[in-house]
VEXLORO-166987 format. One record per residue (C-alpha): residue number from 1; residue in three letters; y, z, x. Coordinates in nm, 2 decimals, padded with zeros to 4 digits. Layout:
BEGIN
[NUM 'ALA' [Y Z X]];
...
//
This chain:
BEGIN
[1 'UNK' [03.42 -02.16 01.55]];
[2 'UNK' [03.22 -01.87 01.74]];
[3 'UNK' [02.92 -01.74 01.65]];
[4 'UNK' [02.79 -01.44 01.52]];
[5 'UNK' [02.68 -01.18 01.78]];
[6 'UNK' [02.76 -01.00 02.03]];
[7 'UNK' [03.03 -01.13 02.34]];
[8 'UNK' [03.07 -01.04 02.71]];
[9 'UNK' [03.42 -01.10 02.86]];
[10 'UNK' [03.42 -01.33 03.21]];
[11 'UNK' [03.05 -01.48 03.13]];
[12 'UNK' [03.08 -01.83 03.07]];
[13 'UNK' [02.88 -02.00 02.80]];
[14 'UNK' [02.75 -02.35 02.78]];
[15 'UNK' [02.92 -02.55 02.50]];
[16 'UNK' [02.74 -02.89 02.61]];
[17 'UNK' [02.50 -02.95 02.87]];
[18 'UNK' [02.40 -03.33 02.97]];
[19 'UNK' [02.08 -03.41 03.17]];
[20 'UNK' [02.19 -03.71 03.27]];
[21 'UNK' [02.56 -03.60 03.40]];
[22 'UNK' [02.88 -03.57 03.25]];
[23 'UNK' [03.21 -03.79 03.21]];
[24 'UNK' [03.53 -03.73 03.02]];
[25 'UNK' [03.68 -03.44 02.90]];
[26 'UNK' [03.76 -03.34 02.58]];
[27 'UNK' [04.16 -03.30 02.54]];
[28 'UNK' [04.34 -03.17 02.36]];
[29 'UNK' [04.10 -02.82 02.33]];
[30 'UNK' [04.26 -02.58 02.04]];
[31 'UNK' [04.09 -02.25 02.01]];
[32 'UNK' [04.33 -02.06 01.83]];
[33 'UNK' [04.22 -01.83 01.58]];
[34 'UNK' [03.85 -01.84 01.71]];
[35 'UNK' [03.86 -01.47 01.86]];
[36 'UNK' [04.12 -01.20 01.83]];
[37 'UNK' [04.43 -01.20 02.01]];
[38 'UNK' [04.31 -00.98 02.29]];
[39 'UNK' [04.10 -01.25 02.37]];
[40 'UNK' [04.22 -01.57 02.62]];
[41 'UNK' [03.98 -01.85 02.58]];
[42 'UNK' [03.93 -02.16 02.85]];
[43 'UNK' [03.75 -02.43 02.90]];
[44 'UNK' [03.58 -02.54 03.27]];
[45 'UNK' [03.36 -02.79 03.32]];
[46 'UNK' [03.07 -02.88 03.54]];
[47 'UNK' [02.89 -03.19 03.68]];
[48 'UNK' [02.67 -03.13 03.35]];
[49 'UNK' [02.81 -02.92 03.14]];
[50 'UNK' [03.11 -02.77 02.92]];
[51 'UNK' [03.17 -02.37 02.99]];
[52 'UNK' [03.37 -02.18 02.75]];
[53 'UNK' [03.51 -01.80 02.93]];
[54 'UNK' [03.66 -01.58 02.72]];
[55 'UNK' [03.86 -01.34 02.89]];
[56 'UNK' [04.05 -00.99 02.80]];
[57 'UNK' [04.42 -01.00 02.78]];
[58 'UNK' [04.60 -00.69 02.86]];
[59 'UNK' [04.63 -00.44 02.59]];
[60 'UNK' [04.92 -00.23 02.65]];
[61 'UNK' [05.19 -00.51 02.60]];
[62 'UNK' [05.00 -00.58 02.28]];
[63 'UNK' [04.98 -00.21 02.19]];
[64 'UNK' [05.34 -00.14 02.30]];
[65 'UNK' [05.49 -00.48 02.22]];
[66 'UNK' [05.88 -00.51 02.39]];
[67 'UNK' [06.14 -00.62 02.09]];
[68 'UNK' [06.17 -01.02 02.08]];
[69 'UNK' [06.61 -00.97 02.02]];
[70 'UNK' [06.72 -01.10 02.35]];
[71 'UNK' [06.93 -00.80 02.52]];
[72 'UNK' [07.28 -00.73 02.49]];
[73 'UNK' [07.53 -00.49 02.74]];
[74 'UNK' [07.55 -00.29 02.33]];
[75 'UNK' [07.20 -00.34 02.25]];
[76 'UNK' [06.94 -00.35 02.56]];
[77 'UNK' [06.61 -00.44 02.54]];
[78 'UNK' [06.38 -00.16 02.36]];
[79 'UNK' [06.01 -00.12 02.37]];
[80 'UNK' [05.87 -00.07 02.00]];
[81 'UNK' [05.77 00.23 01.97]];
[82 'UNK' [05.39 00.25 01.93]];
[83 'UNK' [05.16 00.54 01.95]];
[84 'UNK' [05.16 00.75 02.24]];
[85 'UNK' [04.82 00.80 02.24]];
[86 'UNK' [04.72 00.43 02.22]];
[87 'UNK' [04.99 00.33 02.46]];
[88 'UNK' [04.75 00.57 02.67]];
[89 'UNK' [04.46 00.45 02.63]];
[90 'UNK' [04.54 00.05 02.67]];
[91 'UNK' [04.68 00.12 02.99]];
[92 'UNK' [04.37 00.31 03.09]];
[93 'UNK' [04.13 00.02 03.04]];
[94 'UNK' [04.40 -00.25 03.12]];
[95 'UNK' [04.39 -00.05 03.51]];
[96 'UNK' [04.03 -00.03 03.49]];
[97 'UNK' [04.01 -00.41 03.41]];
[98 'UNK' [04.22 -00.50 03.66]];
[99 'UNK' [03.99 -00.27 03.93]];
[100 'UNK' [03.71 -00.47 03.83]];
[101 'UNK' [03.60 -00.36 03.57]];
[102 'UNK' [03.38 -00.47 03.26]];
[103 'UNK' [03.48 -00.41 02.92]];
[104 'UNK' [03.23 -00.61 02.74]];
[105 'UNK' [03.13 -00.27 02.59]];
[106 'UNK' [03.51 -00.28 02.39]];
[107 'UNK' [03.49 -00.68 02.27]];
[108 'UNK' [03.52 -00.55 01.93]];
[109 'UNK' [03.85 -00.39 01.98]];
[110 'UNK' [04.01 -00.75 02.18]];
[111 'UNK' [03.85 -00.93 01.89]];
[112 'UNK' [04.09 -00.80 01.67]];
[113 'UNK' [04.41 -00.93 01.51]];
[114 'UNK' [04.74 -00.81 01.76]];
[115 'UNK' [04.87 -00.58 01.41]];
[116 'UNK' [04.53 -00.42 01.41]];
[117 'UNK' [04.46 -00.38 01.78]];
[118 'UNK' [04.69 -00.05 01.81]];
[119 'UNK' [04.49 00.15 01.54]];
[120 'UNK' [04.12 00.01 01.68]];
[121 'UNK' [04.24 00.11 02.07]];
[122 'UNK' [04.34 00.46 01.91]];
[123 'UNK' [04.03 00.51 01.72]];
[124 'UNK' [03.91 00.58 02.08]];
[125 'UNK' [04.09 00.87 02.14]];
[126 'UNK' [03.86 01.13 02.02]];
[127 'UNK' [04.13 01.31 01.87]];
[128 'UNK' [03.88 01.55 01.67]];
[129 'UNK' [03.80 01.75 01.98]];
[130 'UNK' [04.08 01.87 01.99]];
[131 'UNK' [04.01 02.09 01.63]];
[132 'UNK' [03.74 02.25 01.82]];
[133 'UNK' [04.05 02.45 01.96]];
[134 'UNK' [04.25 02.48 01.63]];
[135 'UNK' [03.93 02.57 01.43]];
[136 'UNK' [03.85 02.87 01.65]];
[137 'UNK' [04.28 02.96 01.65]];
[138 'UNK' [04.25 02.95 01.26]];
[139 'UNK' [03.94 03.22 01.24]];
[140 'UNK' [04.09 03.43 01.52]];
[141 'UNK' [04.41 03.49 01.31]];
[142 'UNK' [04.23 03.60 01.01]];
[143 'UNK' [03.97 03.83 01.20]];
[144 'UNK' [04.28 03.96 01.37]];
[145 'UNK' [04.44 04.05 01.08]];
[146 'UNK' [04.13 04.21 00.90]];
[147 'UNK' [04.12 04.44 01.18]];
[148 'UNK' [04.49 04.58 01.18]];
[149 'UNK' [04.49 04.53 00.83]];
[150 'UNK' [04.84 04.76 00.76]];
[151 'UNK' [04.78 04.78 00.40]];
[152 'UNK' [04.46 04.93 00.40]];
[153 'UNK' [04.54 05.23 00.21]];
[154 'UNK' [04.33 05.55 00.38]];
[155 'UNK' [04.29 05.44 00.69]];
[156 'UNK' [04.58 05.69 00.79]];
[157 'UNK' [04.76 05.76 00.51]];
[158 'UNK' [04.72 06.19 00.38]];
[159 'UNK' [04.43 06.26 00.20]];
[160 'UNK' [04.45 06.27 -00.14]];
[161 'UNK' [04.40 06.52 -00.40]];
[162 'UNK' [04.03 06.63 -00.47]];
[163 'UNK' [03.86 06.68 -00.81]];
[164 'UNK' [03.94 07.02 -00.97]];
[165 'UNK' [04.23 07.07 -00.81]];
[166 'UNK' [04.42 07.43 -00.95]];
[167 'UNK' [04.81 07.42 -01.00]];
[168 'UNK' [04.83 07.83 -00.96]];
[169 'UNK' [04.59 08.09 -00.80]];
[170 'UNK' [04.47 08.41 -00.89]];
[171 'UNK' [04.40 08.54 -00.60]];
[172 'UNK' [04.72 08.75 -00.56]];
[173 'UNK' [04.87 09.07 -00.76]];
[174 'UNK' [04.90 09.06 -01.13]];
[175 'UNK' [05.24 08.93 -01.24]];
[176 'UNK' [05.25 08.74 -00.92]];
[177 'UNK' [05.08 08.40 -00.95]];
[178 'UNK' [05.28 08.16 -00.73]];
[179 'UNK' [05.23 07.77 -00.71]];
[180 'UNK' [04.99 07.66 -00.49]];
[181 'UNK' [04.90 07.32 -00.32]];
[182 'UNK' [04.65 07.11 -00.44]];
[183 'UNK' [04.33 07.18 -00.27]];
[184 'UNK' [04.23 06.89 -00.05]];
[185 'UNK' [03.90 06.71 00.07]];
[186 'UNK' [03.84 06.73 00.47]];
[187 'UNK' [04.00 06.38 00.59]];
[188 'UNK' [03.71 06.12 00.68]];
[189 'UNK' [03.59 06.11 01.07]];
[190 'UNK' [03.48 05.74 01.00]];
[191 'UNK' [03.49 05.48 00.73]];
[192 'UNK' [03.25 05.12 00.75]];
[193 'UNK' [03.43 04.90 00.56]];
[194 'UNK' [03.36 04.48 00.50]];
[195 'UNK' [03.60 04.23 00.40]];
[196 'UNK' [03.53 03.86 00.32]];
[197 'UNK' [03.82 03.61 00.42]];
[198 'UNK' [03.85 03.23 00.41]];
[199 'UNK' [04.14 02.97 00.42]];
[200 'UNK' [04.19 02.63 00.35]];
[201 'UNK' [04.50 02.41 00.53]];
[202 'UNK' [04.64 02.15 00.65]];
[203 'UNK' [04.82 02.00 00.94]];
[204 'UNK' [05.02 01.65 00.96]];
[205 'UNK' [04.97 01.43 01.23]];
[206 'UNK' [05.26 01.28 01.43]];
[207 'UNK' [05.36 00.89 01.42]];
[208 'UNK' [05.51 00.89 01.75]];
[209 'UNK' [05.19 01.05 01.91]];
[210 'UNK' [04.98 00.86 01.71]];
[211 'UNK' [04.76 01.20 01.56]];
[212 'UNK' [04.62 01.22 01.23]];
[213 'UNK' [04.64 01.46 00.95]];
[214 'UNK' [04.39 01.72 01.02]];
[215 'UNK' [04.24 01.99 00.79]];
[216 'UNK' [04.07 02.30 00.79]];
[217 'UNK' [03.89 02.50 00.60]];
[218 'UNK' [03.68 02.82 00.66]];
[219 'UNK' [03.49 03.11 00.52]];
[220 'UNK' [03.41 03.45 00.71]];
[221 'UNK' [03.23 03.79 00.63]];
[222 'UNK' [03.32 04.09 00.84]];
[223 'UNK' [03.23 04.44 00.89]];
[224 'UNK' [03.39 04.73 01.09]];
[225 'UNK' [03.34 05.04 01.14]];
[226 'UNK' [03.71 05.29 01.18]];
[227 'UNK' [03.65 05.60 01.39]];
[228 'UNK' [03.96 05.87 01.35]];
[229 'UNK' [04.02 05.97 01.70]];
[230 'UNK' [04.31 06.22 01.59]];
[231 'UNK' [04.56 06.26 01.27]];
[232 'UNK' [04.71 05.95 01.27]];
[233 'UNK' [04.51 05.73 01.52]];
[234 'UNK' [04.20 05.54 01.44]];
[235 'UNK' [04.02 05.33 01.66]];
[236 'UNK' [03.71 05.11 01.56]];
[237 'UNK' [03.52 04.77 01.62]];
[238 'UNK' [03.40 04.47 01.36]];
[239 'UNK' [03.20 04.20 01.39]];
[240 'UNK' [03.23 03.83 01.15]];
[241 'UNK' [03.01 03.56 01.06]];
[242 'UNK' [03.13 03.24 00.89]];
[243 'UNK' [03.13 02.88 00.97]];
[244 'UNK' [03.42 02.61 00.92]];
[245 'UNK' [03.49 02.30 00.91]];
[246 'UNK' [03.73 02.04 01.07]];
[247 'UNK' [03.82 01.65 00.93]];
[248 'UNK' [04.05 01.36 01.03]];
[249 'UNK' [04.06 01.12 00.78]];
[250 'UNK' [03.84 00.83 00.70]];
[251 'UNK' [03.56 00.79 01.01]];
[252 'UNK' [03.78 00.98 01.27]];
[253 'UNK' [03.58 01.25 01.29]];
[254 'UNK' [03.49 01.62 01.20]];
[255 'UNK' [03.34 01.91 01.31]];
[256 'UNK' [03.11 02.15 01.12]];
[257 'UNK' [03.09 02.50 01.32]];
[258 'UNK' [02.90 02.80 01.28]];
[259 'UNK' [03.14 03.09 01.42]];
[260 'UNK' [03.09 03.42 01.54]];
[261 'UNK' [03.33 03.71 01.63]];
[262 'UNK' [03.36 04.04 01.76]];
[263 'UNK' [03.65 04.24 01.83]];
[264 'UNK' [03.79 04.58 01.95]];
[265 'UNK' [04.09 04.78 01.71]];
[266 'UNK' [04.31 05.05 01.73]];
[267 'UNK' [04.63 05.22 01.49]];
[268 'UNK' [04.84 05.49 01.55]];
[269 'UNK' [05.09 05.66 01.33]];
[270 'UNK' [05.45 05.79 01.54]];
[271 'UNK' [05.63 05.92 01.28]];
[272 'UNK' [05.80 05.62 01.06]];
[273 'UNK' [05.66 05.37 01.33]];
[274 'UNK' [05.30 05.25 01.29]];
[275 'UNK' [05.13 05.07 01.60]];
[276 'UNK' [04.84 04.83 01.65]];
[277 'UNK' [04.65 04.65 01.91]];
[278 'UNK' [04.36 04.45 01.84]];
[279 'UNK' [04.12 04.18 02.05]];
[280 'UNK' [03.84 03.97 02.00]];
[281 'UNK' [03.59 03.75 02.16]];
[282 'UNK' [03.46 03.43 01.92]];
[283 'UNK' [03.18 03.17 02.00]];
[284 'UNK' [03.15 02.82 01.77]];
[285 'UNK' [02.88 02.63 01.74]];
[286 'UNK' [03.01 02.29 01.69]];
[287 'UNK' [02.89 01.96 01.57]];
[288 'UNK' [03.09 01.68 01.61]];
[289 'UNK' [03.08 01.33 01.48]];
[290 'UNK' [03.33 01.02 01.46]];
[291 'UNK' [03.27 00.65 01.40]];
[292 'UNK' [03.48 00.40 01.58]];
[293 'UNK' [03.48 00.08 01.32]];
[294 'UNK' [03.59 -00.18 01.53]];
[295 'UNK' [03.33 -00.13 01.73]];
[296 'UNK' [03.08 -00.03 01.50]];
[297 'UNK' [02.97 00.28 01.68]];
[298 'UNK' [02.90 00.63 01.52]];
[299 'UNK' [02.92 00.88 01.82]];
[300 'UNK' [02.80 01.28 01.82]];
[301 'UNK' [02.81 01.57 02.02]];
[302 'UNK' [02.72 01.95 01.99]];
[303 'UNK' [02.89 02.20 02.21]];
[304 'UNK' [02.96 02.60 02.19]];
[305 'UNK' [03.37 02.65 02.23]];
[306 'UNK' [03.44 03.03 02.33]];
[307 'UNK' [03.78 03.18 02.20]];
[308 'UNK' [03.94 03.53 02.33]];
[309 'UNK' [04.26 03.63 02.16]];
[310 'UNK' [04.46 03.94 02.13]];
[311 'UNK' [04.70 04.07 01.85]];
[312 'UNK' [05.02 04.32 01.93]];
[313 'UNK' [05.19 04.43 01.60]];
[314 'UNK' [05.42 04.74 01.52]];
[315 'UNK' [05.62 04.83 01.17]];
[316 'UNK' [05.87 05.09 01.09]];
[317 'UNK' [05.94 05.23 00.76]];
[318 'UNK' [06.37 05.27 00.69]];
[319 'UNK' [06.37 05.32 00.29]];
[320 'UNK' [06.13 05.49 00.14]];
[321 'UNK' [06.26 05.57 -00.26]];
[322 'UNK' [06.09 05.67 -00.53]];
[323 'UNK' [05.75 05.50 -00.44]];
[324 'UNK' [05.89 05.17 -00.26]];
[325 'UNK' [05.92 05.15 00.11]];
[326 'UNK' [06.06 04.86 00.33]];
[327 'UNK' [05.96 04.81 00.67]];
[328 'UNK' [06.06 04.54 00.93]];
[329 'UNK' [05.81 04.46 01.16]];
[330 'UNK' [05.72 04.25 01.49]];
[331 'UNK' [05.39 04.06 01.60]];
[332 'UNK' [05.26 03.92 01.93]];
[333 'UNK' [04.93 03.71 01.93]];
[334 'UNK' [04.79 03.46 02.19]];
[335 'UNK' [04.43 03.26 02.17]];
[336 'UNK' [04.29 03.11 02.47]];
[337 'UNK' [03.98 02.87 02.39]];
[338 'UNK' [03.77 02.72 02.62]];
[339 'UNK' [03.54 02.43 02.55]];
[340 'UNK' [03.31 02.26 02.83]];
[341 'UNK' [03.27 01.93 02.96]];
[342 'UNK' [03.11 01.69 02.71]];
[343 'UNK' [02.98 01.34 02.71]];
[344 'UNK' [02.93 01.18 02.31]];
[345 'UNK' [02.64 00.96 02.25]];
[346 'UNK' [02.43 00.82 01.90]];
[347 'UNK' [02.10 00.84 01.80]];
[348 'UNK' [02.02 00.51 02.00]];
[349 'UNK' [02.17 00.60 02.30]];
[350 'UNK' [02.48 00.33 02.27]];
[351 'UNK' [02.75 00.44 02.45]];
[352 'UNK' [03.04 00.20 02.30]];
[353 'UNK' [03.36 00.39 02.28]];
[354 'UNK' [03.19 00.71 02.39]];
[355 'UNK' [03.39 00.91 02.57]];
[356 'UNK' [03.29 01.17 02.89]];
[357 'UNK' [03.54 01.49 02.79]];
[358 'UNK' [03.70 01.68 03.08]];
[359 'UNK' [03.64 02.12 03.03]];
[360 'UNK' [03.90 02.21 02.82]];
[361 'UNK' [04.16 02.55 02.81]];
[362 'UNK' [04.35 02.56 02.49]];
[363 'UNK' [04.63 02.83 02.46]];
[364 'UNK' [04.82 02.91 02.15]];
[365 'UNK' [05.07 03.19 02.14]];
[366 'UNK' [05.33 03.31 01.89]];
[367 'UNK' [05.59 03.58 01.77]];
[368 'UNK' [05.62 03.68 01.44]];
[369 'UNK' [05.95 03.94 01.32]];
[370 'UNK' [05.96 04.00 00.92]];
[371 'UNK' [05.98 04.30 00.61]];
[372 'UNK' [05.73 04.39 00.41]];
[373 'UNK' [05.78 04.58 00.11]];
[374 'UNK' [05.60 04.86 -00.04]];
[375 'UNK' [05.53 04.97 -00.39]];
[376 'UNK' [05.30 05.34 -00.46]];
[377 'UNK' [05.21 05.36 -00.86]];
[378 'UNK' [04.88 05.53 -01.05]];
[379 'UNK' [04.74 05.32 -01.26]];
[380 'UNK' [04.49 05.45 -01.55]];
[381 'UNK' [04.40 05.71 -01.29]];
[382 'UNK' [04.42 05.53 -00.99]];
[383 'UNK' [04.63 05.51 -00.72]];
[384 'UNK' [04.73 05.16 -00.67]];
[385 'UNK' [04.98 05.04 -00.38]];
[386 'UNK' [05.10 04.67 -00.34]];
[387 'UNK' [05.27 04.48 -00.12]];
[388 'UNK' [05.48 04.16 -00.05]];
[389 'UNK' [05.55 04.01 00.30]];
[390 'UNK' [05.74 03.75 00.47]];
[391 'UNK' [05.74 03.67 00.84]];
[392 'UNK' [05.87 03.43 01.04]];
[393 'UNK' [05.66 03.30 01.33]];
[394 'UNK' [05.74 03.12 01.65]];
[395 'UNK' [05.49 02.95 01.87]];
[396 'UNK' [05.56 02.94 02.26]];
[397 'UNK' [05.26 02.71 02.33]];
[398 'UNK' [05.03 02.49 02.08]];
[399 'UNK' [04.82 02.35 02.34]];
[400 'UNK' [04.61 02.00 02.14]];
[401 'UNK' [04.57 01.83 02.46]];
[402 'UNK' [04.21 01.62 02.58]];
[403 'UNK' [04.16 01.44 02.89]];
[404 'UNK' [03.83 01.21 02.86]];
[405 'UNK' [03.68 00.88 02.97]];
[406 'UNK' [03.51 00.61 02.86]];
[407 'UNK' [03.17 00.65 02.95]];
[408 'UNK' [03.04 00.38 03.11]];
[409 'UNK' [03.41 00.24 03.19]];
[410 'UNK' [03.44 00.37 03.56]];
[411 'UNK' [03.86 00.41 03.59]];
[412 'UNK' [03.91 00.44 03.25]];
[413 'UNK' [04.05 00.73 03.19]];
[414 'UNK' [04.34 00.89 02.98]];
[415 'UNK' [04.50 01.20 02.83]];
[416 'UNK' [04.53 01.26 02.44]];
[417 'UNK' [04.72 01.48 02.20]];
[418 'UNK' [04.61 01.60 01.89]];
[419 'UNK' [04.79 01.73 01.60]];
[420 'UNK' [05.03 02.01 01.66]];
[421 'UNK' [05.14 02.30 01.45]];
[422 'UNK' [05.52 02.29 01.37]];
[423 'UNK' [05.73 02.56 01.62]];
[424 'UNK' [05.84 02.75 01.40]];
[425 'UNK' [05.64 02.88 01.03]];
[426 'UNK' [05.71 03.10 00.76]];
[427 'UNK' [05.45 03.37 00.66]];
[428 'UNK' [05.38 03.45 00.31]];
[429 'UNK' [05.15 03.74 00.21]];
[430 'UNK' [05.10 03.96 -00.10]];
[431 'UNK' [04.81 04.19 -00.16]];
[432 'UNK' [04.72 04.49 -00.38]];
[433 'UNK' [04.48 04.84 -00.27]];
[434 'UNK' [04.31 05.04 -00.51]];
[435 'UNK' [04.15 05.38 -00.43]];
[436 'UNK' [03.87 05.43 -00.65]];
[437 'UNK' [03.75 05.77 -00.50]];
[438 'UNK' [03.81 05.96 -00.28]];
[439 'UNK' [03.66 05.79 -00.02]];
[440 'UNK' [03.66 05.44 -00.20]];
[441 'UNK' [03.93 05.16 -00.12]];
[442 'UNK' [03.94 04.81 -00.24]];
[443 'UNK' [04.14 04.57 -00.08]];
[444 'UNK' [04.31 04.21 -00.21]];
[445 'UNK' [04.52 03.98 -00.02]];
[446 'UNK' [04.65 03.67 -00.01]];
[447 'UNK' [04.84 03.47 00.31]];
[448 'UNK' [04.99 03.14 00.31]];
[449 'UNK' [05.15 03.00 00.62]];
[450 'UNK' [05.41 02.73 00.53]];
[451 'UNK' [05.62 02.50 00.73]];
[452 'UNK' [05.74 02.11 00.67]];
[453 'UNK' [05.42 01.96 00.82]];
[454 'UNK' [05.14 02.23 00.79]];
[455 'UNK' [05.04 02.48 00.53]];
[456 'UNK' [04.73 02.75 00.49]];
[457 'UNK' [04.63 02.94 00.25]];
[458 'UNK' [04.45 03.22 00.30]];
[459 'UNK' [04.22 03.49 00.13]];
[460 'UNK' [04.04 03.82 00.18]];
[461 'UNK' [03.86 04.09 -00.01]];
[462 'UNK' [03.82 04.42 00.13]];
[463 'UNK' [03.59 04.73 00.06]];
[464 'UNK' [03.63 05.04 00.28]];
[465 'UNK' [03.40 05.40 00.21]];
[466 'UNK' [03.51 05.69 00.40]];
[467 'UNK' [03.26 05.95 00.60]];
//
């Protein structure tokens, strides 16, 4: 029966040592069920004493175990089917091992029943890095959206009528009064406007990978300022602050990130068609944490990850009829986010499980073709429009990739894929804009992304006051 303690793999220990010599052996020597069944033990002896070794058995035919039913010509031999990711890593320390290698550091993961030893060795993946990359995709689209915002009524819509306005004038012959229009404020040169956004989602991990469900949720204030460059064109620049937060479930990790963006707009109005463009630059803050329970190890990090995206959107309006429009439209948008080279640690300087992260590019992309419809209506006095969308969006790439190794492992090294996205989405928005005054417009909208394993929904308020 072992001890408590700690273990080191290849270092004998002394079972029975005799001053005077030893004789004999002891036979027969069971030690099954002492240690975990990633563990081989053997007895040697000496002139005086009894040595027990325990050495590591390879992990990867325990991770990725082949099917026991002898082979047939109809039914050949299959592998079972274990996670990718684990598979992975197993073969990573079984070659390291094999170089020469120590992994005393991971006894806690060999010392584990064969059923359990696929989820401990995947514990070690790190997988929550790779939200670093999702978290700052996530803000990005929202910050995007705030920007190009095409249901911000007054950004280039005609201005409306102003207070007093007089249905005839006076100012011709007598007899002669002829309809006149209504008179009209001068149109705005500039308009500040803020908008507070957040969303809240989810995204299913994959079995055959071996990713967990992750989820995130954010919260973001924003504020812009739209410069009219010509009838019909505006131009402007915003800036966001928020923070969000990333989770895998139980000690897998999560990341709490301060965010900040800053982006670069511009809309046009050609006839029926409206255009928009719209980039942005955003920096997180991140903290990251994760526990590894096998072997008992609680493992940080901080590190900023940088995010540049860019948003490509146009909308034409074919029926317009008695205050309802409807308007197909098309989306591009693309993120690229970069996060350094990072080596985890804990407050006492263990490095069990820790992992030493390669620099990181993460690219997502996506298409988006839908309608939106329309809906102009007064009421109590003010002029109200409303809107209901639905898009559906393809993504090209949904980079979730790390590459990383175990610090302190030399030849231990591995590639890992966290949760993904599904290809293809649907896009569900709805929204209402109010214009209290003249220059006044209030903004609410709400987005949900759906799709069979993810879903968001999303958020924002918007105030805009015209100059």
């Amino acid at each position: 029966m072992p001890l408590g303690g700690a273990y080191r793999l290849n270092s004998p220990y002394t079972l029975l040592s005799a001053t005077g010599g030893r004789a004999g052996s002891f036979s027969p020597v069971d030690t099954t069920g002492s240690f975990g069944d990633g563990v081989t033990t053997g007895v040697s002896y000496t002139s005086t004493d009894v040595l027990l070794t325990l050495t590591p058995k390879p992990l990867a035919p325990i991770v990725n175990p082949i099917d026991p039913v002898a082979p047939t010509p109809a039914r050949p031999r299959l592998a079972l089917g274990r996670p990718a990711n684990a598979l992975a890593i197993a073969s990573a320390i079984d070659g390291a091992v094999a170089a020469g290698g120590d992994p005393s550091s991971l006894f806690g993961i060999y010392n584990q029943p064969a059923v359990a030893i696929p989820a401990a060795v995947n514990s070690l993946s790190g997988e929550i890095h790779t939200a670093a990359a999702a978290t700052a995709e996530v803000a990005a689209d929202q910050f995007l959206r705030a920007m190009l915002d095409p249901s911000a009524a007054g950004r280039l819509g005609a201005v409306l009528p102003g207070p007093g306005a007089a249905a005839f004038s006076g100012t011709v012959r007598k007899g002669a009064d002829q309809p006149a229009g209504p008179s009209r404020l001068e149109a705005p040169t500039y308009s500040v406007w803020g908008s507070a956004f957040g969303s809240y989602g989810r995204t299913d991990g994959n079995a055959a990978v071996g990713s967990s469900r992750r989820k995130i949720d954010d919260a973001h204030l924003a504020t812009g300022v739209d410069l009219r460059l010509m009838p019909g064109t505006v131009a402007g620049f915003a800036v966001s602050a928020g923070s969000a937060r990333a989770s895998l479930p139980g000690l897998l990790g999560k990341i709490d990130a301060d965010v900040f963006q800053a982006g670069l707009y511009g809309v046009t109005q050609l006839g029926p068609v409206r255009l928009g463009a719209a980039a942005s630059y955003a920096r997180l803050d991140n903290e990251v944490s994760r526990g590894i329970p096998a072997l008992g190890s609680s493992l940080s990090s901080s590190y900023d990850t940088t995010a540049w995206s860019g948003r490509l959107q146009a909308s034409a309006t074919l029926l317009n009829w008695n205050g309802f429009g409807l308007s197909p439209l098309a989306a591009l948008q693309a993120t690229r986010a970069q996060s350094p080279a990072v080596r985890e640690s804990n407050w006492a300087g263990a490095t069990a499980g820790a992992l030493a992260l390669a620099r990181r590019n993460d690219v997502t992309s996506r298409s988006e073709l839908g309608l939106q419809l329309d809906a102009d209506t007064i009421l109590n006095g003010v002029p109200v429009t409303g809107y209901v969308r639905a898009v559906w969006a393809h993504s090209f790439q949904r980079d979730a990739d790390l590459t990383a190794s175990l610090a302190g492992f030399p030849g231990a090294a591995f590639s890992a894929t966290g949760a993904q996205a599904d290809r293809n989405s649907a896009l569900v928005a709805a929204g209402l804009n109010a214009r209290l005054s003249e220059r006044i417009t209030l903004g609410l909208n709400l987005d949900s992304e759906l799709s069979a394993g993810s879903s968001r929904l999303g958020g924002s308020a918007q105030l805009r006051v015209g100059f």
